[in-house]
N, C-alpha and C positions, 0 to 999 in steps of 0.2 A: 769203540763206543757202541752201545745200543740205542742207538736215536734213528728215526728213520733215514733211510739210504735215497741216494738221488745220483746220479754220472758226477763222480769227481768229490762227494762228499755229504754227511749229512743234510739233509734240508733244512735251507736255514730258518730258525723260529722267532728272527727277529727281523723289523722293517730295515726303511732306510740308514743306511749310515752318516750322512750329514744331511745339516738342513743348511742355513745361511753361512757366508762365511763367518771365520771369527774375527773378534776384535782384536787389537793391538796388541793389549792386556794378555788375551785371553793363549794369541800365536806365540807370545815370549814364555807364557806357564811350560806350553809343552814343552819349548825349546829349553827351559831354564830349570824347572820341579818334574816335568814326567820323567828326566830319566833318570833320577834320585829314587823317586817311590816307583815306577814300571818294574812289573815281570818280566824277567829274560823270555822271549818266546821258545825257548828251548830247554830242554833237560826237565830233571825233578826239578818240583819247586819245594824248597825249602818252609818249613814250617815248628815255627819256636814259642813255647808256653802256647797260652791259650787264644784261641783263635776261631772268630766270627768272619763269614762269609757271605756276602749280601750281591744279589746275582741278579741282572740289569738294573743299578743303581740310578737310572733316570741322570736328573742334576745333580745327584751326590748330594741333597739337603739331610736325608735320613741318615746314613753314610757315614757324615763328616757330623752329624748332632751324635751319633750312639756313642762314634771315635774318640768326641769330646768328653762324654760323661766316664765315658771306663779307658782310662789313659793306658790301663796294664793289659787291657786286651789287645792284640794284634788281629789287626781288621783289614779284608782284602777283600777288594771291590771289583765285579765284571762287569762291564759294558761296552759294547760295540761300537756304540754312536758318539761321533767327534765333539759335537755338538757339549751333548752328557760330559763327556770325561773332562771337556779345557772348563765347563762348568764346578766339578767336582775337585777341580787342580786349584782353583779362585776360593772355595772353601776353605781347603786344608792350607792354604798361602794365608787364611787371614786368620784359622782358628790356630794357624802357628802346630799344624798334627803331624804326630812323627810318627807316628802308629798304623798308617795305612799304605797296604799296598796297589797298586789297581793294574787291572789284565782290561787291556783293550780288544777286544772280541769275545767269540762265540766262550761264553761260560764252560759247554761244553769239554771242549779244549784243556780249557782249566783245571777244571774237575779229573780230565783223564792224567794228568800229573803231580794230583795232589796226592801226599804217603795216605795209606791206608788209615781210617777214625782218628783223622787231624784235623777234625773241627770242631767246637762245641758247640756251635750255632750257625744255623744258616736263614735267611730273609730271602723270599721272592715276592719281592711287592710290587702287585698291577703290572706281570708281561704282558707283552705283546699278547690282545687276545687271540687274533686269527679271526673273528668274528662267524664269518660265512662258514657253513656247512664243509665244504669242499676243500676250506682251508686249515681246518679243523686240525689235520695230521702236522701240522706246522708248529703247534703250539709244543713251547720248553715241555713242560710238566707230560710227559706219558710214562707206560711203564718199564720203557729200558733205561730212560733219564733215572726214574726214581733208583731202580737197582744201580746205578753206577752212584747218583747221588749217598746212599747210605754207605756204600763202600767206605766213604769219605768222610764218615761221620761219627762221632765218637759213642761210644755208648751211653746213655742219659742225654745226647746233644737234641738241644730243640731247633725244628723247622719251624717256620711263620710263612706260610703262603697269603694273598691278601688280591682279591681283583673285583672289579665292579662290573662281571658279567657271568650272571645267571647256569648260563651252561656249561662254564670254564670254573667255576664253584664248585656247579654239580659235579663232574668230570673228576675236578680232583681230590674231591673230598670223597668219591667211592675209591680212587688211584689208591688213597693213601691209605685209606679206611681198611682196602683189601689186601696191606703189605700185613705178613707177620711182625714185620719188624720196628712196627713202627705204631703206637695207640694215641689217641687225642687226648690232649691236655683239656679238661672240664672245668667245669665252672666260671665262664664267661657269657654273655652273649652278645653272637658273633657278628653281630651288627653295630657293635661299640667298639671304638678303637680301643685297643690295651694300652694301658697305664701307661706303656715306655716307647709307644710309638711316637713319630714324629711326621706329621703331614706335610705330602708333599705338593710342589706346585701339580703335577699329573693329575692327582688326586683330587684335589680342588676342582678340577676342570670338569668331573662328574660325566666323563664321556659315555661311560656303560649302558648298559638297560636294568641296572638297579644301584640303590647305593651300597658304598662298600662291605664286602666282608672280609673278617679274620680268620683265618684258621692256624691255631698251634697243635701241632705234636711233636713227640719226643720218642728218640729212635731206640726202642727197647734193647 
């Protein structure tokens, strides 16, 4: 992978892994639905028709709302945090989804064995910013992620990046701006959510130092 190196392994570009324990409910999903829809942590991961990839899904509200609207697309979900996934597991249990797979950890990881332009879409909505200066190099979105991410990507397939801070906008919207491979989707503006976005609780919470933006391109 080309993400920055650290003793023992990429640096990770996302916080903590759990918050509170889970509920009742929430410890029977894992034990009962994750391991029906979970990724084998090993070998290639298989990939059939057409397929959307949404990368730290938070609660899985976006997720499990896109899954529902397009039953024929095959959608596979990364997220690290326990928290997120027994969240995301109580969606797809109640929206009855058979359409979704989910990779608990580093996206990364994921990406390094997915087949080559098997995806037609990909979603990075509101990562982890990193906020500080110093912690800067920690953030998903650089330029060996984006080079591994297009590998991944089918030709015409759109990315949707999306965060509510200022520097991590700017940052990736030159990242992206300066691939060959990749031009922006026009005529929006990028301070309006698109048509088929689905807000999420994160989002709401308005933690950033501005309100949100969108950005789509599509990977020439």
């Amino acid at each position: 992978m080309n993400t920055p190196q650290q003793p023992g392994g990429p640096l990770r570009s996302f916080g903590r892994l759990k918050a509170r324990r889970l509920k009742a409910r929430q410890a029977a999903l894992f034990d009962s639905l994750l391991p029906k829809v979970a990724i084998s942590p090993e070998g290639p991961v298989a990939v059939s028709g057409e397929t959307w990839l949404e990368i730290g899904f938070g609660g899985g509200e976006h997720l499990a709302a896109q899954a529902g609207r397009y039953p024929d697309v095959a959608f596979v979900g990364a997220e690290p945090f326990v928290n997120g996934v027994a969240s995301a597991l109580r969606h797809l249990e109640e929206g009855a989804l058979t359409n979704v797979r989910l990779w608990q950890g580093d996206a990364r990881d994921l990406i390094a064995r997915l087949p080559p332009e098997s995806l037609a879409r990909v979603f990075i909505l509101f990562p982890d910013p990193w906020p500080k200066a110093r912690h800067n190099k920690r953030r998903l979105v650089q330029a060996g992620f984006l080079e591994d991410l297009v590998g991944v990507m089918a030709p015409g397939a759109a990315l949707r990046f999306a965060t509510d801070w200022a520097d991590y906008a700017e940052q990736t919207q030159q990242l992206v701006n300066a691939s060959p491979l990749f031009a922006p989707i026009e005529g929006r503006d990028l301070s309006e959510p698109p048509a088929d976005h689905v807000t999420t609780r994160y989002e709401e919470k308005r933690l950033g130092d501005i309100a949100p933006v969108w950005m789509d391109w599509r990977k020439l």
